[in-house]
C-alpha positions as CSV (number, residue, x, y, z in Angstrom):
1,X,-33.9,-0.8,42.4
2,X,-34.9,-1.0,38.9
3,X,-35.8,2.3,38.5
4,X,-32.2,3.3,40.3
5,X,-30.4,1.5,37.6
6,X,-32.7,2.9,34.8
7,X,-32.1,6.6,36.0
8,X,-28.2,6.0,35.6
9,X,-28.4,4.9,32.0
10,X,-31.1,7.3,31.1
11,X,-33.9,4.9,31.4
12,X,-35.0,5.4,28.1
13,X,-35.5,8.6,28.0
14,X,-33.9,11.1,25.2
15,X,-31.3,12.8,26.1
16,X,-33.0,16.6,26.2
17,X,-35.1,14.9,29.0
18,X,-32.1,13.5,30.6
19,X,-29.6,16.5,30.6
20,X,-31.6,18.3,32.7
21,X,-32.7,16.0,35.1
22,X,-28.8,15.1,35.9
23,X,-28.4,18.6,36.2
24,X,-31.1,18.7,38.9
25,X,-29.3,16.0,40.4
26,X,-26.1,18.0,40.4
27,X,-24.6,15.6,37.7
28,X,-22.7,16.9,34.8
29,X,-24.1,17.0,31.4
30,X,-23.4,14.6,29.0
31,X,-20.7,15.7,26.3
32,X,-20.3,14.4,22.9
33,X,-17.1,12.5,21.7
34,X,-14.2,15.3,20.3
35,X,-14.5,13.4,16.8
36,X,-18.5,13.7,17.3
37,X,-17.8,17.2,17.6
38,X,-15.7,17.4,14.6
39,X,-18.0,15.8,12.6
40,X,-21.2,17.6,13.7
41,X,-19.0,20.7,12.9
42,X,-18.0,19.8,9.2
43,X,-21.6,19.0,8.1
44,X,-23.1,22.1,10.3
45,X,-20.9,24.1,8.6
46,X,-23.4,26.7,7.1
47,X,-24.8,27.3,10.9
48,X,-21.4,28.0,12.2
49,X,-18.7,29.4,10.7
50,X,-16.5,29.9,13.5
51,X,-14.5,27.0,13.4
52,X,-11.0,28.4,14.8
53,X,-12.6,29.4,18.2
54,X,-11.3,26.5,20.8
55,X,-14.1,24.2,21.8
56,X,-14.4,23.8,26.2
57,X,-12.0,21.6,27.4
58,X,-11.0,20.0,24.4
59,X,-7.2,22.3,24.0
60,X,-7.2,22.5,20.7
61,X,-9.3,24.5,17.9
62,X,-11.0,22.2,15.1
63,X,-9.1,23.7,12.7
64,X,-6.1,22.3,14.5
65,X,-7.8,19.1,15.3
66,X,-8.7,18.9,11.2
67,X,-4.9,19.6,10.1
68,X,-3.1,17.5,12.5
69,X,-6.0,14.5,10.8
70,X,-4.9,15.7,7.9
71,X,-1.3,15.3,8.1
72,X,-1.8,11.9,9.7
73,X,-4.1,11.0,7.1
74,X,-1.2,11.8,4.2
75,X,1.2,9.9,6.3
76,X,-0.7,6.7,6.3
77,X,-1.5,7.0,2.5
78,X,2.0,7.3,1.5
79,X,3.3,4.2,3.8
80,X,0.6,2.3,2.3
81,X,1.8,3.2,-1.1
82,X,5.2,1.9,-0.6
83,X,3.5,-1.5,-0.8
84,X,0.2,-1.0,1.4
85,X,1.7,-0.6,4.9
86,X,2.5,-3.7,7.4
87,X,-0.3,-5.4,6.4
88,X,1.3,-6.5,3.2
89,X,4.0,-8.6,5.4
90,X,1.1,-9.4,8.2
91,X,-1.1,-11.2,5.7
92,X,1.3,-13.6,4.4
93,X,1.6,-15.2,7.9
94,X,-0.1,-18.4,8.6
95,X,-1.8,-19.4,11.7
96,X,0.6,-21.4,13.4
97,X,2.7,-18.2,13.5
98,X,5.3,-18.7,10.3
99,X,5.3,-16.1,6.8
100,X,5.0,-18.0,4.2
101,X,6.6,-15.7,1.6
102,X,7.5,-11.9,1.5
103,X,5.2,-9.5,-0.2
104,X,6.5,-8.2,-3.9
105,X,8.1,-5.1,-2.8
106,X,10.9,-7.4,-0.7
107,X,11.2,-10.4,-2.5
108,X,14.2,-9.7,-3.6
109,X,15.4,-10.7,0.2
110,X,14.3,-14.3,-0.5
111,X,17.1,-15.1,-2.9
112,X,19.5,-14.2,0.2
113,X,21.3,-17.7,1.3
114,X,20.1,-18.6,4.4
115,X,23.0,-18.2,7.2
116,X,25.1,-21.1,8.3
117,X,24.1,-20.6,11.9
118,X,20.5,-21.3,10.9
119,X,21.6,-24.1,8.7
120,X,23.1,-26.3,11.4
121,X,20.0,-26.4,13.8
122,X,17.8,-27.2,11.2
123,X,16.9,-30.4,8.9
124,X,13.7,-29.7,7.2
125,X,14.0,-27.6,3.9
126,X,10.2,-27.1,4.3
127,X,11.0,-25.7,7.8
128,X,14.2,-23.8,6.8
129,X,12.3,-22.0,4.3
130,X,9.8,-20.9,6.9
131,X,12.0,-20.3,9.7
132,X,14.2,-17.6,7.0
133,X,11.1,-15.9,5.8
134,X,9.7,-15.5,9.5
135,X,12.8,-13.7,10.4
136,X,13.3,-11.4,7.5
137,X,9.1,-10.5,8.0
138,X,10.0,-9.8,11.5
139,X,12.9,-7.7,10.4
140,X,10.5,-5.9,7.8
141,X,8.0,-5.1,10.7
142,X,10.5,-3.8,12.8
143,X,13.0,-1.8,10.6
144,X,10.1,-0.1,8.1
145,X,6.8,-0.5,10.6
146,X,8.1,1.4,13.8
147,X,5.6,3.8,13.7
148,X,2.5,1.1,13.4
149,X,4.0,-1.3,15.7
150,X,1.6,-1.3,18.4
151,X,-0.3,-3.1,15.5
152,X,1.5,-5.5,14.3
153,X,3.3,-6.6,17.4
154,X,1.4,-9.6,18.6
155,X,2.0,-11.0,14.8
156,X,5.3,-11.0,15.4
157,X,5.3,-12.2,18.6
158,X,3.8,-14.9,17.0
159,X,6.5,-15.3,14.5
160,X,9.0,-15.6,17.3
161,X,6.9,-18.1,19.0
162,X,7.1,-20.5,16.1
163,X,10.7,-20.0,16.0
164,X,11.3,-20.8,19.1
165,X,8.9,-24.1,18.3
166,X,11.1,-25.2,15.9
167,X,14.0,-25.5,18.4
168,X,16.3,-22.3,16.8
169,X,18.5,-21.3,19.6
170,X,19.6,-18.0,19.6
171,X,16.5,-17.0,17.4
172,X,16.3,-13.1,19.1
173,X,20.0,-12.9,18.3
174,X,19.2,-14.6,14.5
175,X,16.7,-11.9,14.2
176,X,18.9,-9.2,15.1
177,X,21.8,-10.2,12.7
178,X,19.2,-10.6,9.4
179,X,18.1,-6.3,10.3
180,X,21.0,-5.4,8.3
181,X,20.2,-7.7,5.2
182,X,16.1,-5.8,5.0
């Protein structure tokens, strides 16, 4: 049995030995990652010049592969410069799920009066401070971070979870009225 289970993961031998015993066996060769590939094809550059033929199975050329990185390279920079992407709002919450202040490029939001609605339901400055900061840093997340949301998403799902701890009815609908204001 052992040996069974050592001939599926290659039993320690190197993978020159391996390919062709798999290919005995009728098994398909092993292929390399596509951003393997890329890579191995940057640094062996001065072995192969033909970078704009299309690799097998892979759809597009690595010249195509290396401009579409490019441009999503350029895109990341420049959010980030605009006050270093989401995590500049992310990294101000605390672990019990509030933000405890807005990064420098908002803060100008924090001198907005917090609403009436909010007000009412709540006695604790402390906590009304927190509560208003969580919901414009979830507003920030969603109105400039769209395109990085699957990364930030469970932070503010947290947020919302320690709204709804503090007992603020209506917080999705708070939330929704404060988008205008970021």
């Amino acid at each position: 049995m052992a040996s069974g289970i050592s001939g599926l993961f290659g039993g320690g031998k190197s993978r020159a030995v391996a390919e062709p015993e798999m290919e005995m066996r009728g098994a398909a060769p092993m292929r390399s990652a596509p951003m393997m590939d890329a890579c191995m094809d940057e640094c062996d550059s001065s072995e192969d010049d033909d970078d704009d033929e299309m690799d097998e199975g892979k759809g597009e050329s690595i010249e195509q592969y290396k401009q579409t990185y490019s441009q999503d390279r350029k895109k990341k920079q420049k959010n980030e410069k605009k006050g270093e992407g989401y995590m500049s709002v992310v990294q101000l919450q605390d672990t019990t799920g509030y933000f405890h202040s807005l990064p420098s490029s908002y803060s100008s939001l924090s001198s907005i009066e917090v609403p009436d609605s909010i007000k009412d339901q709540i006695d604790n400055q402390d906590d009304l401070k927190n509560i208003w900061t969580t919901i414009l840093a979830i507003c920030i997340l969603r109105k400039h971070y769209k395109d990085t949301k699957g990364e930030w998403s469970m932070m503010a799902k947290k947020g919302e979870s320690y709204l709804k701890s503090k007992h603020l009815k209506n917080y999705k609908q708070e939330i929704e009225n404060a988008m205008s204001l970021v």
